[in-house]
SEBAGU-187077 format. One record per residue: x, y, z of N, C-alpha, C, O, CB in turn; residue in one letter. Coordinates in pm, whole numbers, plus 50000, padded with zeros to 5 digits. Glycine has a CB too. Example, Ala and Ser with C-alpha at 12.3 -4.5 7.8 and 13.67 -1.06 7.14 Angstrom:
! residues 2
n_x n_y n_z ca_x ca_y ca_z c_x c_y c_z o_x o_y o_z cb_x cb_y cb_z residu
51319 49431 50780 51230 49550 50780 51320 49670 50780 51424 49668 50846 51131 49553 50905 A
51285 49775 50708 51367 49894 50714 51290 50003 50787 51341 50114 50804 51408 49940 50572 S
END
This chain:
! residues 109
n_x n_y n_z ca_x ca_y ca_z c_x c_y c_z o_x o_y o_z cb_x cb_y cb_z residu
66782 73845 30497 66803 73823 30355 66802 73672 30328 66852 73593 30409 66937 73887 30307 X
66737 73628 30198 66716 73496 30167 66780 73460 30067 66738 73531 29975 66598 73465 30150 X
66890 73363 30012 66943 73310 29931 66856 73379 29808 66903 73463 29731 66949 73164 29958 X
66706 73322 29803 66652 73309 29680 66658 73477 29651 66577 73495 29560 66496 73225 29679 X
66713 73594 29686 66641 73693 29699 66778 73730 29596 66752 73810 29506 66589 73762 29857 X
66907 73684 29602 67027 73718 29550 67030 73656 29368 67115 73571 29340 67149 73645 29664 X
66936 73705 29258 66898 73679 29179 67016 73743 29062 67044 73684 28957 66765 73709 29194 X
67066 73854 29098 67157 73921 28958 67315 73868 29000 67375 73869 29108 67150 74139 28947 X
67349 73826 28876 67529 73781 28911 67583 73925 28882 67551 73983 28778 67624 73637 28782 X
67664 73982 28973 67740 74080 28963 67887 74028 28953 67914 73912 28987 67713 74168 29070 X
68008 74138 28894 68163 74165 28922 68210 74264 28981 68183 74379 28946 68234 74172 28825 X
68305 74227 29104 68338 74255 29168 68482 74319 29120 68566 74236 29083 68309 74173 29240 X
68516 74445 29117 68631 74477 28982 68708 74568 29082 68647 74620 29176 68565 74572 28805 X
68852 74591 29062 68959 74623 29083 69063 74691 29020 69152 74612 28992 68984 74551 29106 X
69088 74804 28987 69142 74869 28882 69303 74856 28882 69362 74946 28941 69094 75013 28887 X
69369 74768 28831 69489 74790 28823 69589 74778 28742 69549 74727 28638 69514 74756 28884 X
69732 74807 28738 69791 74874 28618 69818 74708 28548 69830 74599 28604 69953 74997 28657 X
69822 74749 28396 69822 74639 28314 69960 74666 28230 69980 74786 28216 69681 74628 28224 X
70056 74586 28174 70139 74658 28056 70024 74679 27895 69919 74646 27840 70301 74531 28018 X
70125 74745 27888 70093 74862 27758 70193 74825 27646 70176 74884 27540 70126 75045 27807 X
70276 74751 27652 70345 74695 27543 70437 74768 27486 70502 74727 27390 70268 74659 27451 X
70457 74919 27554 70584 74954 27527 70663 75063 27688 70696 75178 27718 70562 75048 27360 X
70658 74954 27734 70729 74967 27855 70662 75027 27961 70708 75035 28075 70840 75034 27837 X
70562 75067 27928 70471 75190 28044 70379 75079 28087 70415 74962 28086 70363 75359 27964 X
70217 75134 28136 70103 75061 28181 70046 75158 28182 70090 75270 28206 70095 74981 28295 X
69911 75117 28150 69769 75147 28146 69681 75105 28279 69731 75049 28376 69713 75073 28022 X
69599 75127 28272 69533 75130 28454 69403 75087 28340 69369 75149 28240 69521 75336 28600 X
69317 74891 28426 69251 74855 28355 69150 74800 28466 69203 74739 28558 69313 74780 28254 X
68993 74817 28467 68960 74698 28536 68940 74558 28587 68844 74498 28539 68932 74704 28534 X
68996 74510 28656 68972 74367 28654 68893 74293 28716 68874 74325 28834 69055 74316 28677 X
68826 74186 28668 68756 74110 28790 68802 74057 28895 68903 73998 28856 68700 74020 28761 X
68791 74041 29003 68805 73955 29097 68723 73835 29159 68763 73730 29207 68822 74021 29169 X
68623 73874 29145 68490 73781 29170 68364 73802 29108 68313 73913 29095 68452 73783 29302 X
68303 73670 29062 68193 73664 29011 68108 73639 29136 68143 73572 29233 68188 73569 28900 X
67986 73706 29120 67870 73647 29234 67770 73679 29230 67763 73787 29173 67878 73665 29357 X
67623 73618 29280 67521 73639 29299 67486 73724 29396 67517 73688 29510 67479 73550 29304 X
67419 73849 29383 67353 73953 29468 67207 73981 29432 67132 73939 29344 67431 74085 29457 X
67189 74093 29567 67058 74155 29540 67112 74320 29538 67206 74358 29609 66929 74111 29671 X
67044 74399 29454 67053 74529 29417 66951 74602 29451 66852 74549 29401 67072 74542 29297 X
66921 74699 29511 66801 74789 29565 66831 74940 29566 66878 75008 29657 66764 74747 29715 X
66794 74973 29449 66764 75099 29463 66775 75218 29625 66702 75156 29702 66633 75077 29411 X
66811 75311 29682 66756 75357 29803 66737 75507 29786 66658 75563 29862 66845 75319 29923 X
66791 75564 29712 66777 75688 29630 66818 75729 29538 66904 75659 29486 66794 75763 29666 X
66778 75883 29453 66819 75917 29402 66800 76087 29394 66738 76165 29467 66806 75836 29333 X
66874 76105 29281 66875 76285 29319 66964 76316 29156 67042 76248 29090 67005 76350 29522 X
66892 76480 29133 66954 76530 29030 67034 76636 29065 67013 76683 29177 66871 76562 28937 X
67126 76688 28995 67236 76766 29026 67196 76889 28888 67114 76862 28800 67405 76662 29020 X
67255 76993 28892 67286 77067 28793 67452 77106 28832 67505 77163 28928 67174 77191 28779 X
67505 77042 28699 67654 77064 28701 67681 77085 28572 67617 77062 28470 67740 76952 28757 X
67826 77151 28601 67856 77201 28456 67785 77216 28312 67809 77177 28198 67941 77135 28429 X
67695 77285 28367 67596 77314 28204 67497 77194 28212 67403 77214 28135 67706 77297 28021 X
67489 77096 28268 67412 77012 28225 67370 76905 28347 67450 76883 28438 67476 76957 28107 X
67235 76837 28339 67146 76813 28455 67200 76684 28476 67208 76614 28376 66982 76822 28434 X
67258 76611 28640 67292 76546 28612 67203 76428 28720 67158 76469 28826 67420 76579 28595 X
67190 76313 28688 67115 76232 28757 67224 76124 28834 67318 76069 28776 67007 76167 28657 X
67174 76102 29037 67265 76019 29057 67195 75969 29183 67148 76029 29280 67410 76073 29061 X
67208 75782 29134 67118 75697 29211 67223 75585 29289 67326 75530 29252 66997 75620 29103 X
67127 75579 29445 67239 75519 29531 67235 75360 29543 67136 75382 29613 67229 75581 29678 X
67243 75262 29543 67195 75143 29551 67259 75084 29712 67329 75142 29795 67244 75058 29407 X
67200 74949 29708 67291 74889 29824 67270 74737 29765 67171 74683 29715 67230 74920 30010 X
67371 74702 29784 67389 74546 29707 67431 74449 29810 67528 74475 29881 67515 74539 29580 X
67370 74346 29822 67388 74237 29878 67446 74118 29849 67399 74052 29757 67312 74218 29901 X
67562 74068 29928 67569 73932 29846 67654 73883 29987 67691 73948 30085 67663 73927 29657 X
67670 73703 29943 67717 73631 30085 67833 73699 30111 67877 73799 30055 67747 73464 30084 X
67881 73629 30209 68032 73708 30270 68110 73682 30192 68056 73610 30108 68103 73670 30405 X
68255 73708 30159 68330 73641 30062 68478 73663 30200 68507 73770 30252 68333 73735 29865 X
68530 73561 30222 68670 73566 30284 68748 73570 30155 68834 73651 30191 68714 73433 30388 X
68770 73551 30073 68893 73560 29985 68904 73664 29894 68999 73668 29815 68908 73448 29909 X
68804 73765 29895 68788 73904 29808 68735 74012 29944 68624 74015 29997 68643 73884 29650 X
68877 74108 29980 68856 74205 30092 68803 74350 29968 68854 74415 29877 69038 74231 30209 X
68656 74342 30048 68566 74463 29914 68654 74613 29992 68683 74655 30104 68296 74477 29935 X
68664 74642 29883 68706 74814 29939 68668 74939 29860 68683 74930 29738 68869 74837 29945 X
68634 75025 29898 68602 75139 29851 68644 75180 29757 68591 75288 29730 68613 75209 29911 X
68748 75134 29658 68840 75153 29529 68844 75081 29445 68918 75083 29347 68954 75158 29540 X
68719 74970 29486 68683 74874 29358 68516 74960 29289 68474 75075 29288 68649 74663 29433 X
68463 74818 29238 68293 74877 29198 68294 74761 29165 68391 74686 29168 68235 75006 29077 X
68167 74729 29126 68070 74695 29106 68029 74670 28954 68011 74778 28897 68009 74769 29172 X
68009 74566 28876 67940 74570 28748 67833 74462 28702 67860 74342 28698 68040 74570 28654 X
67684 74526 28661 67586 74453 28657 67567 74450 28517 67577 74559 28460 67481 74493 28736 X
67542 74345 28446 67551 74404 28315 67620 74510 28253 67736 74488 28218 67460 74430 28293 X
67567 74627 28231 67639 74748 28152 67657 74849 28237 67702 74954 28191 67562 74807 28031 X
67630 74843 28359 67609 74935 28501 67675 74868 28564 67676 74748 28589 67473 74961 28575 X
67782 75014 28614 67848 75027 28693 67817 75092 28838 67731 75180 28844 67921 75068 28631 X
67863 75063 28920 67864 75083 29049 68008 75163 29117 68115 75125 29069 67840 74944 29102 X
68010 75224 29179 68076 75288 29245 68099 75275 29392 68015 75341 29454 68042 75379 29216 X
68173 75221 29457 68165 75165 29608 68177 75313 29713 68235 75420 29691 68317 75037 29640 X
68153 75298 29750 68157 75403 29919 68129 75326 29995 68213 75361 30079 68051 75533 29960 X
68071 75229 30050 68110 75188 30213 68067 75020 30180 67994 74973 30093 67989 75289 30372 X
68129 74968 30267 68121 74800 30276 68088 74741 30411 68177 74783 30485 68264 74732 30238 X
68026 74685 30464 67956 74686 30606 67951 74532 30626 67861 74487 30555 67790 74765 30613 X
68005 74446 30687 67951 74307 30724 67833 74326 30846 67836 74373 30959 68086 74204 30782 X
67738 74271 30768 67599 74275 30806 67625 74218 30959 67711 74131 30952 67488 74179 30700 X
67586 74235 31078 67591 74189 31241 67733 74179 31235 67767 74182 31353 67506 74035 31299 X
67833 74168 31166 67934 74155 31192 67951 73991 31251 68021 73961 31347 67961 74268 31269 X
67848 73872 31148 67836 73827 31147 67938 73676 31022 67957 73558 31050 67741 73892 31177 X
67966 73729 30937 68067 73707 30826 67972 73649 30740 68023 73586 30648 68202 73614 30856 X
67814 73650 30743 67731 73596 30632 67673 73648 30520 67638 73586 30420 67647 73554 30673 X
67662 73801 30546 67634 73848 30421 67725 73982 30436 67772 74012 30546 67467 73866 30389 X
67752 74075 30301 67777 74229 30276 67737 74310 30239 67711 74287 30121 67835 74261 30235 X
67712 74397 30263 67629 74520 30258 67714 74599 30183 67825 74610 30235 67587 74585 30394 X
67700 74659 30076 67762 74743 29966 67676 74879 29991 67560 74865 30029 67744 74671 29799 X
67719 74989 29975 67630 75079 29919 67728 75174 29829 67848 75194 29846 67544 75158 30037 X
67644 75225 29729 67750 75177 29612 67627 75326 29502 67507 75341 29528 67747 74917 29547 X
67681 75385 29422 67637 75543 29367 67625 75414 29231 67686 75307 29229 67785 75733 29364 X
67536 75463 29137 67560 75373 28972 67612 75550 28924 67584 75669 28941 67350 75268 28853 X
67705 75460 28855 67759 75589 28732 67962 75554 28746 68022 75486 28830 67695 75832 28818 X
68016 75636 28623 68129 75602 28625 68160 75523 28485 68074 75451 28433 68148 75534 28747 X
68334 75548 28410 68320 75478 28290 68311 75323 28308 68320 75264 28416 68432 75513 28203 X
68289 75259 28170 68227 75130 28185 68413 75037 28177 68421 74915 28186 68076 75094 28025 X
END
């Protein structure tokens, strides 16, 4: 992978509880990191669910290593208006230079 190849700034988001202003909390996304990646398509597939056809595409996203943001399976991903959904996080050679995301698009915004 080549620097120049990491062209879309993605957020790196974290869902957690916020106050609500009358004593409770709301569960909100947050950013954690801004960054430059690459996004690649690797499949996709349609479903028929509940009454209605549903479409769902897998990506794998690239971006440098980050030591100060540990990616986990309970964050996502947001590219513009697309969202990402995390399932697995991989340091590429196990090298600490780049991360390997692979990551479903879909999910509220």
């Amino acid at each position: 992978m080549k620097i120049g190849d990491m062209r879309k700034q993605i957020s790196i988001q974290q869902e957690q509880p916020t106050p609500d202003g009358a004593g409770g909390y709301a569960l909100a996304w947050v950013t954690l990191a801004t960054v430059w990646a690459d996004i690649m398509p690797v499949s996709g597939r349609e479903t028929f669910a509940a009454a209605h056809l549903e479409g769902r595409v897998t990506h794998k996203i690239t971006l440098r290593w980050r030591g100060d943001v540990a990616i986990t399976s309970d964050m996502r991903v947001l590219y513009n208006t697309r969202a990402f959904n995390i399932h697995a996080v991989m340091n590429n050679d196990e090298s600490d230079h780049f991360i390997t995301i692979l990551a479903e698009e879909g999910g509220p915004l």
